[in-house]
TORBAMAR-81602 format. One line per 4 residues: number of its first residue (from 0); for each residue x, y, z of C-alpha. Coordinates in Angstrom, 3 decimals, always signed. Layout:
! residues N
NUM) X Y Z | ...
This chain:
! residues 455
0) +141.497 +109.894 +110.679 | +140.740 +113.029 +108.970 | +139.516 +112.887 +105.569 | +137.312 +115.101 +103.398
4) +134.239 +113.870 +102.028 | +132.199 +115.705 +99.485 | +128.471 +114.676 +99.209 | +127.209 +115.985 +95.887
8) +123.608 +116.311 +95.669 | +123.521 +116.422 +99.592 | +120.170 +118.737 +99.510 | +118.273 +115.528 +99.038
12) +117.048 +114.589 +102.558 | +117.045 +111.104 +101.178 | +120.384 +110.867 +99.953 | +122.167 +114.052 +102.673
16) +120.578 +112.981 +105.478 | +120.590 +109.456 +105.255 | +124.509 +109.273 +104.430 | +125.355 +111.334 +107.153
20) +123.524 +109.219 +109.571 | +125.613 +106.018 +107.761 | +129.174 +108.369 +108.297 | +128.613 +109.733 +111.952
24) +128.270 +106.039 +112.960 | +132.106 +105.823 +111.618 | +134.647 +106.307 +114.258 | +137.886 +105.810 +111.792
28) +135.923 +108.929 +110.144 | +136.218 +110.701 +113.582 | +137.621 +114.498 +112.742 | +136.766 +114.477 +108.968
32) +135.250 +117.393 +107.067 | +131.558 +116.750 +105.526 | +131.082 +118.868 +102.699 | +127.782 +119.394 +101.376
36) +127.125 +120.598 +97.974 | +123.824 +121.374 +95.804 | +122.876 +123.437 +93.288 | +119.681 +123.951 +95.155
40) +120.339 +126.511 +97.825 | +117.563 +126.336 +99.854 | +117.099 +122.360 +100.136 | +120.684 +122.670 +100.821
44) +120.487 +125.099 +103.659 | +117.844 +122.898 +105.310 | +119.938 +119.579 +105.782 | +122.969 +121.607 +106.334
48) +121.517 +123.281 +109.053 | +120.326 +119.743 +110.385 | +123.849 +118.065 +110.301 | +125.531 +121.247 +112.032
52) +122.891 +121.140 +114.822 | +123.003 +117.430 +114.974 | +126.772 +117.209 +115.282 | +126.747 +119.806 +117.841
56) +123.497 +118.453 +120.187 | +125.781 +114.771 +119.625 | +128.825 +115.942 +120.370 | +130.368 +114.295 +117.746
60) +133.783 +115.113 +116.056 | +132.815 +116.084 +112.770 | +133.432 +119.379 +110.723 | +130.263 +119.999 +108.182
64) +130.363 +122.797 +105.586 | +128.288 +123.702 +102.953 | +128.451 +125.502 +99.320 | +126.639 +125.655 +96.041
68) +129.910 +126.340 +94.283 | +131.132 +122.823 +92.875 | +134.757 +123.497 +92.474 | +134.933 +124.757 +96.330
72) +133.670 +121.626 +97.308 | +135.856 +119.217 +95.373 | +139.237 +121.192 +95.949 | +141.197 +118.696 +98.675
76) +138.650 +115.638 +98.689 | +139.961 +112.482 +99.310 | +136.172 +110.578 +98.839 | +133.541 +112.040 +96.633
80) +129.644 +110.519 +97.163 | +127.376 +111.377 +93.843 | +123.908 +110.952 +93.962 | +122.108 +113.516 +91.623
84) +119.086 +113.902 +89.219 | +117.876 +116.623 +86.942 | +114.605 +118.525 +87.251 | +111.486 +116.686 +87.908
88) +112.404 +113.472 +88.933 | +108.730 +111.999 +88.111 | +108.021 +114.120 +85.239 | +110.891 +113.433 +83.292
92) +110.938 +109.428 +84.544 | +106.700 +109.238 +83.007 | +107.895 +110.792 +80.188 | +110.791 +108.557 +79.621
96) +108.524 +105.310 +80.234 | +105.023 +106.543 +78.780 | +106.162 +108.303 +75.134 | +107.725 +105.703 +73.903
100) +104.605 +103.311 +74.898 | +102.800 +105.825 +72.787 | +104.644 +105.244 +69.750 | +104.419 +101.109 +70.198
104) +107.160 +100.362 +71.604 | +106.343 +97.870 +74.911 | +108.729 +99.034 +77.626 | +107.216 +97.943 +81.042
108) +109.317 +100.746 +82.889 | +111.215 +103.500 +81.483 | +114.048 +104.277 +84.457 | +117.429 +101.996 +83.122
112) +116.630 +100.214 +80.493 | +114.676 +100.366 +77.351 | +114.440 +103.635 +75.141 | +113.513 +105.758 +78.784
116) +116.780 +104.105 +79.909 | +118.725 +105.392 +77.240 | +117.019 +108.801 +77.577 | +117.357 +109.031 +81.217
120) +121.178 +108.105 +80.513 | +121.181 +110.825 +77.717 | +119.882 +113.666 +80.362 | +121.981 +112.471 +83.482
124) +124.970 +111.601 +82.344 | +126.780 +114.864 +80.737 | +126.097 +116.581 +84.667 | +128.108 +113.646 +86.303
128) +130.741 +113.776 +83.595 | +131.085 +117.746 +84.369 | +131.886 +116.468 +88.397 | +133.970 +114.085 +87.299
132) +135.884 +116.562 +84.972 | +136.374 +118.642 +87.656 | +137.361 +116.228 +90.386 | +140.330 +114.833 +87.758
136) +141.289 +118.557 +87.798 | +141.615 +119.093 +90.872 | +141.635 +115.975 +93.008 | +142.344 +112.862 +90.582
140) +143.699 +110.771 +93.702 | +140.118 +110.986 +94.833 | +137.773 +108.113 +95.277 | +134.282 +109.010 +93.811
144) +131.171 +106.950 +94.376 | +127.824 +107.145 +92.468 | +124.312 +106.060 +93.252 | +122.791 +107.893 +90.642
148) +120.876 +105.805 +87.851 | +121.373 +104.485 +84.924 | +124.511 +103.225 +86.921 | +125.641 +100.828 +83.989
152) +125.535 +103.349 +81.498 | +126.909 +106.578 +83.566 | +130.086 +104.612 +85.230 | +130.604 +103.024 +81.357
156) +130.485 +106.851 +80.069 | +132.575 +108.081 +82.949 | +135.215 +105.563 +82.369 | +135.465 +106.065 +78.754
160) +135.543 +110.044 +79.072 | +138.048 +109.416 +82.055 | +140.463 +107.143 +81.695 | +141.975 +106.035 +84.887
164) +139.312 +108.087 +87.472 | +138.789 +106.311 +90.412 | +134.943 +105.683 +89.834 | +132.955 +103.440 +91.041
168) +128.797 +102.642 +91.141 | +127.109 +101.249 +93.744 | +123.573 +100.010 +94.138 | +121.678 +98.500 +96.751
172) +119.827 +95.972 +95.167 | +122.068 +93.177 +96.581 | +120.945 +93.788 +99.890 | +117.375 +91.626 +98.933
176) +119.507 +88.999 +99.468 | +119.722 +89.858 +103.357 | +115.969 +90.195 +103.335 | +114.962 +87.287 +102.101
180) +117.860 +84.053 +102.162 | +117.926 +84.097 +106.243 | +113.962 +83.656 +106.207 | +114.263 +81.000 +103.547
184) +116.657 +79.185 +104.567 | +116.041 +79.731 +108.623 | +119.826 +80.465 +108.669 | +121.833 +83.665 +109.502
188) +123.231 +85.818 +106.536 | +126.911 +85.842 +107.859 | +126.782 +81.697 +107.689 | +126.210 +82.180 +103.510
192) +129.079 +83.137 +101.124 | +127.254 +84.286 +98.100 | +128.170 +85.578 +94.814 | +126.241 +87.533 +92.649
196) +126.745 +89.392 +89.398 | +125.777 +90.838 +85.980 | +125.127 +94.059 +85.200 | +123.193 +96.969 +87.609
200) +119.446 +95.728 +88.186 | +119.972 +92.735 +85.745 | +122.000 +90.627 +87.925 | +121.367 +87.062 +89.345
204) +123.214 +84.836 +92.190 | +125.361 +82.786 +90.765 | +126.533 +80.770 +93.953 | +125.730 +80.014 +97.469
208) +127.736 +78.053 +99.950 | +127.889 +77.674 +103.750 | +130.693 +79.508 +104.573 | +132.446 +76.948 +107.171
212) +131.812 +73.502 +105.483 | +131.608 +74.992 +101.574 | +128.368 +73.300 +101.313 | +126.646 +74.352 +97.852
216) +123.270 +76.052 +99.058 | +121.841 +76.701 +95.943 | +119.869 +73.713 +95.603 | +117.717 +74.303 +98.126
220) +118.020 +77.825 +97.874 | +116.008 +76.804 +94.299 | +113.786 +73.858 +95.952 | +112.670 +76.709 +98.489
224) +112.278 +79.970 +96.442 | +108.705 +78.734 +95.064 | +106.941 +78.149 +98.185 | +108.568 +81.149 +99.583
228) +108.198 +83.694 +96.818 | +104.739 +82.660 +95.900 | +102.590 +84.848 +98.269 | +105.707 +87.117 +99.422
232) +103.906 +90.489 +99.826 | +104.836 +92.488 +97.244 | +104.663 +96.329 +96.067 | +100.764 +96.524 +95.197
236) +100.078 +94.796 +98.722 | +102.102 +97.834 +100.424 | +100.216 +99.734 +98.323 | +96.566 +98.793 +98.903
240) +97.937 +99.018 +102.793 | +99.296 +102.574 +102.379 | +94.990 +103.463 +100.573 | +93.213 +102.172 +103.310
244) +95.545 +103.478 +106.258 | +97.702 +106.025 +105.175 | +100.935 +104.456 +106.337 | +104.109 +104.708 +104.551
248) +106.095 +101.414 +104.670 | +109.586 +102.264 +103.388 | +110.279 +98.345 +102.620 | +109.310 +95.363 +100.782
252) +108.797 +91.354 +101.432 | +109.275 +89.432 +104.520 | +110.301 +92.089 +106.854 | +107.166 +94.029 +105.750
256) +104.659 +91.192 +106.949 | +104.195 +92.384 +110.642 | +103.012 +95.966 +109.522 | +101.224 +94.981 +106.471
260) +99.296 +92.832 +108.647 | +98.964 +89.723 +106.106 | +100.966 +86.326 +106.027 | +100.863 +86.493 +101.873
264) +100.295 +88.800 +99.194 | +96.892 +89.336 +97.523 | +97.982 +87.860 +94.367 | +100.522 +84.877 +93.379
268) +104.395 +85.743 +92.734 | +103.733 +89.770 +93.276 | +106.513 +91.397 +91.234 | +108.084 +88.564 +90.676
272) +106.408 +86.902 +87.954 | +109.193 +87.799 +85.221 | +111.822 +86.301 +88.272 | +109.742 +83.424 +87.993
276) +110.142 +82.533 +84.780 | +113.876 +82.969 +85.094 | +114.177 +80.528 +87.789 | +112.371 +78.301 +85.861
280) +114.258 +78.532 +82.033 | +117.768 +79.544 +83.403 | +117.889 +78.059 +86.819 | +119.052 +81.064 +88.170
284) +117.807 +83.300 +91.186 | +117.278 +87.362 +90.147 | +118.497 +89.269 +92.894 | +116.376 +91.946 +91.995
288) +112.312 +92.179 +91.150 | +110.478 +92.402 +87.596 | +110.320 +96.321 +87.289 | +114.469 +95.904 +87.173
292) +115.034 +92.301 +85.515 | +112.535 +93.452 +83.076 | +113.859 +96.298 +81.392 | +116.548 +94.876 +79.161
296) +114.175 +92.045 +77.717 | +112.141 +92.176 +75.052 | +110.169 +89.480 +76.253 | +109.418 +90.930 +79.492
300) +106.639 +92.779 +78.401 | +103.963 +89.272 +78.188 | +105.451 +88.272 +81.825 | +106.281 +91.083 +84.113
304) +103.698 +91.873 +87.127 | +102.419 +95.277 +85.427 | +100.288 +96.039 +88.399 | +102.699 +95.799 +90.994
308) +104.921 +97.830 +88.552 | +102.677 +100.826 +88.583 | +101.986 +100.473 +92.023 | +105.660 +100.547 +92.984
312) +105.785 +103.811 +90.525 | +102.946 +105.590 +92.290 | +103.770 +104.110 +96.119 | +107.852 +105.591 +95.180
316) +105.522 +109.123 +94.438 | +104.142 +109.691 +97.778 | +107.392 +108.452 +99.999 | +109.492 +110.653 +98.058
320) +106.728 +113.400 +98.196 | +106.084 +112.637 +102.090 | +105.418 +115.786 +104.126 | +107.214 +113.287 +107.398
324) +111.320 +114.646 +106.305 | +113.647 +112.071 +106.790 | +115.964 +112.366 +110.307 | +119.838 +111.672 +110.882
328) +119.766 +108.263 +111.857 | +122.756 +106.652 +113.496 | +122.994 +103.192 +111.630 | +123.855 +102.272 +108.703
332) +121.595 +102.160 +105.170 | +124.153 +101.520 +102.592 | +127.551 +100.432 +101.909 | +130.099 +103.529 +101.260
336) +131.295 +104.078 +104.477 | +132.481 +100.154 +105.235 | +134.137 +99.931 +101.634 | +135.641 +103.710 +102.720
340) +136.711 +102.513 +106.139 | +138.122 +99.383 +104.241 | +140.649 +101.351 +102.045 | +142.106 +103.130 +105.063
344) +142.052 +100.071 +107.279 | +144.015 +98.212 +104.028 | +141.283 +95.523 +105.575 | +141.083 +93.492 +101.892
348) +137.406 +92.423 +102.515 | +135.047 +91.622 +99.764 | +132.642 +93.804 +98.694 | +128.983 +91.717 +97.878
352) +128.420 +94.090 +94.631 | +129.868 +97.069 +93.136 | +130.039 +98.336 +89.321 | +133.248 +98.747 +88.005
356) +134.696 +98.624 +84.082 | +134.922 +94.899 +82.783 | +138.535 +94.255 +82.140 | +137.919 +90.624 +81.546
360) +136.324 +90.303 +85.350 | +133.466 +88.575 +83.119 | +134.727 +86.837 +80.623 | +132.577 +86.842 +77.108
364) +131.580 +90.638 +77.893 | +133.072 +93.469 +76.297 | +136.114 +94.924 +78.267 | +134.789 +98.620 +78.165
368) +131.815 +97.865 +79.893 | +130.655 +98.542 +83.316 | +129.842 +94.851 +85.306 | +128.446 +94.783 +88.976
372) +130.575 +91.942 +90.914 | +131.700 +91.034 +94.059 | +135.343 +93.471 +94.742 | +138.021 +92.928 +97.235
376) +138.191 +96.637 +99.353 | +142.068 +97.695 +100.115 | +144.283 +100.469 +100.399 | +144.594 +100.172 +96.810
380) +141.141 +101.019 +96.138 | +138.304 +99.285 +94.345 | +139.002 +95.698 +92.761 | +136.663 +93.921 +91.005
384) +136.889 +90.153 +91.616 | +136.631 +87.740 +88.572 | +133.232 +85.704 +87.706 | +134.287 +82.617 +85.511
388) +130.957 +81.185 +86.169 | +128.588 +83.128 +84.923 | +126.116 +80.207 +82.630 | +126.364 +80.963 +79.163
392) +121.920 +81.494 +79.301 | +122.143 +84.603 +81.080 | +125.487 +85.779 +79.878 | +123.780 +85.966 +76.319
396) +121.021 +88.225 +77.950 | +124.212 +90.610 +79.211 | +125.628 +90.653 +76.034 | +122.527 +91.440 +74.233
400) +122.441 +94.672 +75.904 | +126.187 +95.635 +75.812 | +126.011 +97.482 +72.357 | +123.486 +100.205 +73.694
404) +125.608 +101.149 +76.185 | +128.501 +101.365 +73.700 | +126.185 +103.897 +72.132 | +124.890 +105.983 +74.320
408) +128.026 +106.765 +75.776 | +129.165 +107.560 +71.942 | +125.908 +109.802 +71.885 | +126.825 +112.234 +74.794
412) +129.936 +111.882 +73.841 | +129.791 +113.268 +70.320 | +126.432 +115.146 +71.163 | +124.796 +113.148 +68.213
416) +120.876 +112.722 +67.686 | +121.960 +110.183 +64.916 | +124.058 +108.022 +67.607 | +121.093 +108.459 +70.077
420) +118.714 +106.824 +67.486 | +121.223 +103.927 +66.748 | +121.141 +103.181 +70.140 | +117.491 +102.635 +70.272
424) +117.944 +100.776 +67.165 | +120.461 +98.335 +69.015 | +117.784 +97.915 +72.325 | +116.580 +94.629 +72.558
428) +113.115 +96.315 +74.062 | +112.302 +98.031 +71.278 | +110.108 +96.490 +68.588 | +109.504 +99.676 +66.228
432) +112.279 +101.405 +63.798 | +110.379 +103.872 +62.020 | +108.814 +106.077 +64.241 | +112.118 +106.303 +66.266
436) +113.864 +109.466 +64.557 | +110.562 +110.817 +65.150 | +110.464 +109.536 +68.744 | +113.738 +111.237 +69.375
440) +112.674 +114.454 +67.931 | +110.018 +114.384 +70.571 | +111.848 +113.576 +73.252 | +114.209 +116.195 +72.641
444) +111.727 +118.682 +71.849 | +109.959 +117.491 +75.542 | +113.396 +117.777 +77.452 | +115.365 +120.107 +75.420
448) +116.587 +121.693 +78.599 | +118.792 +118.586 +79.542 | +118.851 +117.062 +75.218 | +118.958 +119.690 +73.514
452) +122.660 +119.375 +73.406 | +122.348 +116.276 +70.583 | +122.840 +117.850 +67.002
């Protein structure tokens, strides 16, 4: 079926290269137009020329096109993939996570959460709401997907400068659950119904049941989690592998094992020592690691694995910095193309995890608010299923973090340094209030290019 499908931000390798790969394995897709679009010429060029000559040496029925001009690109899409960041990825990300450590303030990360979350947010999120503008404009039937981060905060933003746009985030964080439950529990993935939810990277399973007999599988999911977890290789063991070979291992945990070499990590619960604690006070299972979980607690600080935090940071450096370019792969990475195939098909299946506004799907959380839960895929689009059993423990955790969201949309919405310091004021991270009109001064002064919109 011939669609058109706009990849914005497609001069990524990563991101271009890697989602073409995921749509040439389509066949409903067969006869579509690809657009690629950047605002970087050159890196566009390169993976433009590599999907043209791929298509062609594959024979496969696919149209790709290319253009730095934004409004080209949108004009006639029917799905729009987003996946975008501003200037120096690294740069900006130490800068978000190290300046406010340097006025007191104990973040352990500085990407989503925390003061460098709501900077990151600040910087990224007035770009996406220029695409979206733009696709309402021109192609408001359009479906529009975003990987970019901070997911919570941009699709919360979107949606409140939108209403009505067909926006949804997606993150693959749920997929850990694939990596790790089958080893666990010596039992395929597609014999588990599971259930997850919260909000992006602060998210826990909430239920587990064997999908022919409705057994509940969380018990043992919990009895097993400690022995299993316990010497899991973690980040700082790929690492230490990566400084003694060289060797790039673009994964994590128990499919890792064979090329790290080792049955167990160096060091007990590796990156998982916040997720630890959780299982033990709320009975609940993250489904993501400490340098995610972490960032919206104020408490994280005394438990999360620092080490393997940094190591992650520096190990994310090199892949990303590789000299070995990614290559068109024909299999599938993430999930845009099933739910995509699932709206023409009218197929109704549910969707593990995807961030959509609130609307009451979790009750006890502000309506306005972006939630990641399970969603039913269908010709009519993107529907986020209800969670009425989310434990009150962790829901207070979500709500404690609503309000800066609530803000820092209001911030690039009203371009206001006084909103922007508010919402550091309302983060449950931060543990200092007056150096923060100062920190904010800073940080716009550091990144004016991208803040120096805020008045």
């Amino acid at each position: 079926m011939s669609k058109k499908i706009v990849l914005v931000g497609a001069g990524s390798a990563q991101f271009g290269l890697g989602t073409l790969g995921d749509i040439f394995t389509s066949t409903i897709l067969k006869g579509s137009e690809l657009c690629l679009m950047d605002i970087d010429a050159g890196s566009l060029q390169l993976v433009y020329e590599e999907a043209r000559d791929f298509v062609a040496r594959n024979n496969l029925d696919f149209s790709i096109t290319s253009t730095t001009d934004r409004q080209e690109a949108l004009k006639d899409a029917d799905y729009i993939i987003i996946s975008i960041e501003v200037g120096d990825r690294f740069k900006l990300w130490e800068e978000d996570w190290r300046i406010p450590q340097q006025y007191g303030i104990t973040q352990i990360y500085g990407e989503n959460g925390g003061p460098g979350g709501v900077f990151h947010s600040l910087r990224i999120i007035p770009p996406i709401l220029d695409i979206c503008g733009e696709a309402m404009d021109l192609v408001p039937h359009a479906e529009i997907f975003c990987y970019s981060n901070p997911m919570t905060a941009i699709t919360t933003a979107v949606h409140r400068a939108y209403p009505g746009i067909k926006f949804t985030g997606l993150c693959h964080e749920i997929a850990s659950l694939e990596r790790y439950l089958p080893a666990m529990l010596d039992r395929p993935f597609d014999s588990m119904e599971l259930t997850a939810g919260g909000l992006n990277h602060f998210s826990c399973l909430l239920e587990a049941r064997d999908r022919e007999t409705g057994e509940d599988l969380y018990p043992e999911i919990m009895e097993k989690a400690y022995s299993f977890f316990n010497r899991e290789p973690g980040y700082s063991d790929i690492w230490h592998h990566y400084r003694k070979t060289g060797e790039i291992i673009h994964t994590e945990g128990s499919t890792a094992r064979a090329q790290l070499g080792i049955e167990d990590s160096a060091v007990e619960w590796a990156d998982r020592k916040l997720f630890r604690f959780i299982m033990d006070t709320y009975g609940l299972l993250p489904i993501t690691v400490d340098s995610h979980f972490g960032e919206y607690l104020s408490w994280a600080w005394q438990l999360a694995d620092h080490r393997g935090i940094v190591d992650f940071f520096d190990m994310y450096k090199v892949a990303l910095s590789s000299e070995q370019r990614p290559e068109i792969q024909l299999k599938r990475h993430e999930r845009v193309v099933d739910i995509i195939e699932g709206m023409i098909q009218d197929s109704g299946y549910t969707e593990s995890a995807v961030n959509v506004i609130n609307n009451g799907l979790i009750p006890d959380l502000p309506d306005w608010i972006a939630v990641e839960v399970p969603a039913t895929i269908s010709a009519a689009g993107v529907e986020g299923k209800p969670l009425t059993n989310v434990p009150k423990g962790f829901l207070a955790l979500l709500r404690n973090y609503s309000g800066v969201y609530d803000l820092t949309a209001e911030a690039v919405l009203q371009k206001s340094k006084d909103l922007t310091v508010q919402a550091l004021l309302a983060n449950p991270v931060v543990n200092q209030a007056l150096p923060l009109k100062d920190l904010t001064e800073r940080m716009i002064s550091q990144q004016d290019r991208w803040l120096g919109y805020l008045k």
